[in-house]
C-alpha positions as CSV (number, residue, x, y, z in Angstrom):
1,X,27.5,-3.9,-29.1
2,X,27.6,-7.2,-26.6
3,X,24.8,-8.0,-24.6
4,X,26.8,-7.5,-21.6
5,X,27.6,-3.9,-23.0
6,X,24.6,-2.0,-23.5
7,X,22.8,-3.7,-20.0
8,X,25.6,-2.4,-18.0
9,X,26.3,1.1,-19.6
10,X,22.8,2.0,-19.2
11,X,19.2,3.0,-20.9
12,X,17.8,5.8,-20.9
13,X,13.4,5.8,-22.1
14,X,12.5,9.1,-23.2
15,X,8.8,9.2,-23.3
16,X,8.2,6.3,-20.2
17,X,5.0,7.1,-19.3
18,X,3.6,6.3,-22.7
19,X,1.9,3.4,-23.9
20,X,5.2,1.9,-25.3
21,X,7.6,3.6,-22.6
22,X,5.6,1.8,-20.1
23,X,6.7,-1.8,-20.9
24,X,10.2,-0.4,-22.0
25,X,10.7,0.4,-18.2
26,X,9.1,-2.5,-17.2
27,X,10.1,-5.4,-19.7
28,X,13.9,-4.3,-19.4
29,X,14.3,-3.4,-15.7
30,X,15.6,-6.6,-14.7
31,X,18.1,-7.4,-17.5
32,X,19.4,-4.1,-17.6
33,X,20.1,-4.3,-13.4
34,X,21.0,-7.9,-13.7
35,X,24.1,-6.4,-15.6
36,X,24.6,-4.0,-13.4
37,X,23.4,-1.2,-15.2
38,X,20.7,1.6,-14.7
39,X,17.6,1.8,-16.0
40,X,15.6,6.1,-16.1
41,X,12.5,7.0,-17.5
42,X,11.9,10.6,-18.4
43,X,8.4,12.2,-19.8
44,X,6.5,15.2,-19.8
45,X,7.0,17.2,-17.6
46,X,10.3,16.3,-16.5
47,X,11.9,16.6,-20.5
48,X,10.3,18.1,-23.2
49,X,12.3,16.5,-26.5
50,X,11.3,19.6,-28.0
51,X,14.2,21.3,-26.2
52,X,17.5,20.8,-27.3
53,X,19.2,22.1,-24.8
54,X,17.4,20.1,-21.7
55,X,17.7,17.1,-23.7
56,X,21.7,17.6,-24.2
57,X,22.1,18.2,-20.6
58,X,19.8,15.3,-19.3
59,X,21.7,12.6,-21.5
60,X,25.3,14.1,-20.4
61,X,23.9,13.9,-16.2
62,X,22.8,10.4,-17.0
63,X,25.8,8.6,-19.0
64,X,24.6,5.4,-20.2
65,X,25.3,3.5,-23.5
66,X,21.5,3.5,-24.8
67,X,18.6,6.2,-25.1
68,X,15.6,4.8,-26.5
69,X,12.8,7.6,-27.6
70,X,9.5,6.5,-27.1
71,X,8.4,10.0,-27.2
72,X,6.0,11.0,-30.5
73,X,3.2,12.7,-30.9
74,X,0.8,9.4,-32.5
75,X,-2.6,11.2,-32.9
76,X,-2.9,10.4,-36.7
77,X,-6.0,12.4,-37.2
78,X,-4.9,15.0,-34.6
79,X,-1.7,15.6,-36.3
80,X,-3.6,17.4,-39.5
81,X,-4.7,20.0,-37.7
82,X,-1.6,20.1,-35.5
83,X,1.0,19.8,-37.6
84,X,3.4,22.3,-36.6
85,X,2.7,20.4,-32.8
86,X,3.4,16.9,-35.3
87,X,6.8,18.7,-36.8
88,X,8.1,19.8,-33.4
89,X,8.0,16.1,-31.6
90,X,8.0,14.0,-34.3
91,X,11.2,15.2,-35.9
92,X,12.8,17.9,-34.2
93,X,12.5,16.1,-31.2
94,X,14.3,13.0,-33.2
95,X,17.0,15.5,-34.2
96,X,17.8,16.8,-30.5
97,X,17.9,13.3,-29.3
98,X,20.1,12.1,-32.0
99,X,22.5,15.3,-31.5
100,X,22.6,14.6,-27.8
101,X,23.7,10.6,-28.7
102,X,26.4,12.4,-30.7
103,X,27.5,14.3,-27.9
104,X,27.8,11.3,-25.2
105,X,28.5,7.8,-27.9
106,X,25.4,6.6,-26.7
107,X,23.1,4.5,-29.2
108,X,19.7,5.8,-30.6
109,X,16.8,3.5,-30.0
110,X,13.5,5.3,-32.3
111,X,10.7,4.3,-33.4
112,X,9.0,4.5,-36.9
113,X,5.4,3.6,-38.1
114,X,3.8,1.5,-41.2
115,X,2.0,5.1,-42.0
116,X,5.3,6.0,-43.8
117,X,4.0,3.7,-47.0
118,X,1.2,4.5,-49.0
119,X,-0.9,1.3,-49.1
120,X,0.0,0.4,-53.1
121,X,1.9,-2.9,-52.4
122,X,-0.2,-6.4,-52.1
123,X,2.9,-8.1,-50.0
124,X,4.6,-7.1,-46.7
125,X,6.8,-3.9,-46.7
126,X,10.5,-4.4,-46.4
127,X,12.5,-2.0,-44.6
128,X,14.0,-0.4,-48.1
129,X,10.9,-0.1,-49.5
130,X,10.3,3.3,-51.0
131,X,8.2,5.7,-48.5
132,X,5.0,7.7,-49.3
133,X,3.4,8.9,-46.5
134,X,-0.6,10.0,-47.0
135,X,-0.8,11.7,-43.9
136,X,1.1,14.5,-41.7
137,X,1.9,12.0,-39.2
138,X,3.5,9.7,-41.8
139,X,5.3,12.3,-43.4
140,X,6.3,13.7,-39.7
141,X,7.5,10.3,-39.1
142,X,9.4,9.7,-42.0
143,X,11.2,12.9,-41.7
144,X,12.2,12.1,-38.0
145,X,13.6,8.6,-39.4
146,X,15.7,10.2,-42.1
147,X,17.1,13.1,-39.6
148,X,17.8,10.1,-37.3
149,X,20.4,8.8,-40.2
150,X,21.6,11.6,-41.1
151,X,22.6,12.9,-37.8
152,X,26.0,10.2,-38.0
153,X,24.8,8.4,-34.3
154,X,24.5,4.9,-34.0
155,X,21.6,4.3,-34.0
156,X,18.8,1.2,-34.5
157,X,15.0,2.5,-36.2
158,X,12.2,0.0,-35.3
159,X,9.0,0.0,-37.2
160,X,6.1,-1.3,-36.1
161,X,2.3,-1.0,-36.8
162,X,-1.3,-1.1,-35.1
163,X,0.3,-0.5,-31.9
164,X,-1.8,-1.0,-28.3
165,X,-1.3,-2.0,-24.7
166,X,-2.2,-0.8,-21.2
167,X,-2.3,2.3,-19.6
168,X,-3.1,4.6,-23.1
169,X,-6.0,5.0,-25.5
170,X,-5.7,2.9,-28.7
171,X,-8.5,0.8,-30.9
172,X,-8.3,-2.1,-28.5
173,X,-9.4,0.6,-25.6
174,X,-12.1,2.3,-28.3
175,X,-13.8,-1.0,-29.2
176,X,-14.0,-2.0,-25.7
177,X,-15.3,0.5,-24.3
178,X,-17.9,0.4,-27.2
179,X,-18.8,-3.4,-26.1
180,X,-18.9,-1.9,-22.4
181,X,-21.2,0.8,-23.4
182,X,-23.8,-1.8,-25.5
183,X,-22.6,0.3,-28.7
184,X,-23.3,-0.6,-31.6
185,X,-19.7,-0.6,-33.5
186,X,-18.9,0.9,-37.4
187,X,-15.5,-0.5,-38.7
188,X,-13.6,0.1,-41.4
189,X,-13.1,-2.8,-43.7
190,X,-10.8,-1.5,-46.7
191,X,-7.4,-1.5,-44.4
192,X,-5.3,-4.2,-43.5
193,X,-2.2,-4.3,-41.2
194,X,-0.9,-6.7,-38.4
195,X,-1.9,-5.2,-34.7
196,X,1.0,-5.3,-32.2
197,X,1.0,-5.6,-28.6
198,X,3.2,-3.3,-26.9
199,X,4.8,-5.7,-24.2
200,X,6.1,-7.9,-27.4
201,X,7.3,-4.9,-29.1
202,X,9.6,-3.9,-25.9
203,X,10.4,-7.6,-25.5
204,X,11.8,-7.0,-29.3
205,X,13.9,-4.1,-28.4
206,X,15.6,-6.0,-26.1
207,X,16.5,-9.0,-28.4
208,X,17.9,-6.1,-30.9
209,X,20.0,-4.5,-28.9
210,X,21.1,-8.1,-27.3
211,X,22.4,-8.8,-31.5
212,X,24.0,-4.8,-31.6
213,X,21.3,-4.6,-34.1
214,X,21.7,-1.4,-36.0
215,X,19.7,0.6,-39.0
216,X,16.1,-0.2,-40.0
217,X,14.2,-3.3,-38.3
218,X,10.2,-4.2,-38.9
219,X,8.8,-5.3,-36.0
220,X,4.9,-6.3,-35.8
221,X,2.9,-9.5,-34.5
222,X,2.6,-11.6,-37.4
223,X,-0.7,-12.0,-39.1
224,X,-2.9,-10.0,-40.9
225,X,-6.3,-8.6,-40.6
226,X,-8.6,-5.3,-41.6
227,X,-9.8,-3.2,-38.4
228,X,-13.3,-4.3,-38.5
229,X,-11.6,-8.2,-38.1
230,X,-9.3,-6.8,-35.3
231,X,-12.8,-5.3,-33.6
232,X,-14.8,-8.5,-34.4
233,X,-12.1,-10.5,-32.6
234,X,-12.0,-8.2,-29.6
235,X,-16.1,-8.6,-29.3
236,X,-16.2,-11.8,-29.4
237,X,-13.4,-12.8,-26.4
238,X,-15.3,-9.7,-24.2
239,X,-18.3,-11.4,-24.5
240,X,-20.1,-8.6,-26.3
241,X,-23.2,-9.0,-28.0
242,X,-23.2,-5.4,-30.1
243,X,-24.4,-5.0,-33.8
244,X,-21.1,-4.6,-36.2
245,X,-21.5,-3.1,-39.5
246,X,-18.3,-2.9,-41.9
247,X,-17.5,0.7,-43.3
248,X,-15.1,1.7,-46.3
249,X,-12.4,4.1,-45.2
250,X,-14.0,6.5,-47.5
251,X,-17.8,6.4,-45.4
252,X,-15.5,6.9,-42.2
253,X,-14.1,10.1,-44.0
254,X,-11.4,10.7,-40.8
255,X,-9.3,13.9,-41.4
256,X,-5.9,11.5,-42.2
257,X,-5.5,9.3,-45.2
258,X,-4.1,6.1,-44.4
259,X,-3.0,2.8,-46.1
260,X,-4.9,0.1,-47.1
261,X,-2.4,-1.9,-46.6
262,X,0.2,-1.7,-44.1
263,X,1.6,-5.0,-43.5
264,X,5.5,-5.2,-42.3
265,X,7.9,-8.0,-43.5
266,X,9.3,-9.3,-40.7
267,X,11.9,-11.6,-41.4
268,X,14.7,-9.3,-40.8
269,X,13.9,-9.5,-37.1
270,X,13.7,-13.2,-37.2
271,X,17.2,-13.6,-39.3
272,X,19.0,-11.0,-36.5
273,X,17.4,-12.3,-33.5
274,X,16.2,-15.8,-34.1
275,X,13.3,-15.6,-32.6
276,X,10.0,-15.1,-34.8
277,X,7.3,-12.6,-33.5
278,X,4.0,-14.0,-31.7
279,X,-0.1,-13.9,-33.9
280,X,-1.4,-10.5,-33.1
281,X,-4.4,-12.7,-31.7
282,X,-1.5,-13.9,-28.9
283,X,-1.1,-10.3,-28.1
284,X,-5.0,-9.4,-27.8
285,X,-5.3,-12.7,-25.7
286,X,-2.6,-11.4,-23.1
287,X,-3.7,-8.1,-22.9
288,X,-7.6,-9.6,-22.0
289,X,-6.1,-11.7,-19.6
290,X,-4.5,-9.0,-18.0
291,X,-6.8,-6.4,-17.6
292,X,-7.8,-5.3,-14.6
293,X,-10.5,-2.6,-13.1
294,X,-6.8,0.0,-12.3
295,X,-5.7,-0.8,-16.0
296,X,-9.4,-0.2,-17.2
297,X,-9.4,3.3,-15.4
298,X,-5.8,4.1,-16.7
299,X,-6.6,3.4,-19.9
300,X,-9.7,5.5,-20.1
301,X,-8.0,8.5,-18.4
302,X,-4.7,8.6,-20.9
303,X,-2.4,8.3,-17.6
């Protein structure tokens, strides 16, 4: 699919008032009407994914050429006790979506995360790599990625990992509020992964679809680090001056199992696109630079 093509038929976000879904809408607004084309935004509680039926009839009243689903449920820890809640968005909602794309030609823009892999490898994940989730989210994941396939719609799966961004609680929003609050901060040390800001994930979307990208694509900042790095690096550019004691994943003892190593391999981005992704410290700087007393409040309300 041209460039031209998939600006001017139209996208449809599923799941824009997420994290993610937020700088969808707002990093491919201007392309996508610069083409002509239309850019909607659907969430909760105008389209619950859940619902096949609503979801077959809202991508047949708005034609366009792409639907991206941003929708997921992404509490890891929340999903063990919820799993049938995990189940429901995280792959039947993949399968109505893709069934819907079926319907109407359009292209299926999802999303898949780093939990799929088990942590065993000591170098970066390639998109073939063989999955073993530890979790319910992983494995709710996977499962929406391989209905996604199967379902026969063209579609393009983008992984990523360590997502955060403005306007939804993840660890950047956690530790910060820690700093705020004079806290002193517990990290686990024993996992490693590369962070991602959301604005350069969405800005990565858009270079995908620009190529007619299609299949499985990593996407992450590049770099490396363990969470208690990632915290130590967000203390020191707020200014904080709060004790930090490195954990094992094992002292934290959180209800999900995840990888101790997650890292992506991300040249198969660069060799489609060209262009190679930013240091998740580039992504942590922007994000500081931009905050503001609304985006602090809309990140500690969830909105």
């Amino acid at each position: 699919m041209s460039t031209t093509v998939w600006r001017a038929g139209g996208v449809l976000v599923l799941g824009a008032k997420g994290m993610l879904g937020r700088d969808l809408m707002s990093t491919l607004l201007k392309p996508v009407e610069k083409a002509g084309g239309r850019l909607v935004g659907f969430d909760l509680p105008m389209i619950d994914i859940c619902d096949r039926k609503a979801v077959s009839v809202l991508l047949k009243e708005h034609a366009v050429s792409t639907v991206i689903n941003a929708a997921a449920f992404t509490d890891v820890d929340g999903c063990e006790s919820r799993c049938e809640h995990a189940l429901a968005v995280n792959v039947d909602g993949p399968v109505h979506v893709a069934a819907a794309c079926v319907e109407t030609g359009a292209t299926m823009v999802h999303f898949g995360t780093d939990f799929i892999f088990d942590g065993q490898s000591d170098v970066p994940y390639l998109p073939d790599h063989s999955a073993n989730p530890l979790s319910i989210y992983g494995r709710s994941k996977w499962m929406g990625e391989q209905a996604v396939r199967e379902s026969g719609c063209r579609h393009l799966i983008v992984r990523t990992s360590w997502l955060f961004g403005h306007g939804g609680r993840n660890f950047v929003t956690a530790i910060l509020d820690q700093v705020a609050a004079g806290k002193s901060l517990r990290v686990v040390s024993d996992q490693v992964g590369s962070p991602t800001y959301a604005p350069h994930l969405a800005d990565a979307v858009g270079r995908l679809l620009d190529v007619g990208a299609t299949g499985t694509v990593h996407f992450a900042n590049a770099g490396q680090c363990s969470w208690f790095e990632f915290a130590a690096d967000l203390v020191n550019r707020a200014g904080g001056d709060v004790p930090m004691t490195p954990i094992s994943a094992a002292e934290l003892n959180r209800p999900a199992n995840r990888p101790a190593y997650s890292v992506l391999d991300t040249t198969g981005f660069t060799a489609l696109t060209g262009h190679r992704p930013a240091a998740w410290q580039d992504g942590v700087a922007d994000y500081m630079e931009k905050k503001s007393p609304v985006a602090q409040a809309a990140d500690r309300s969830g909105t």
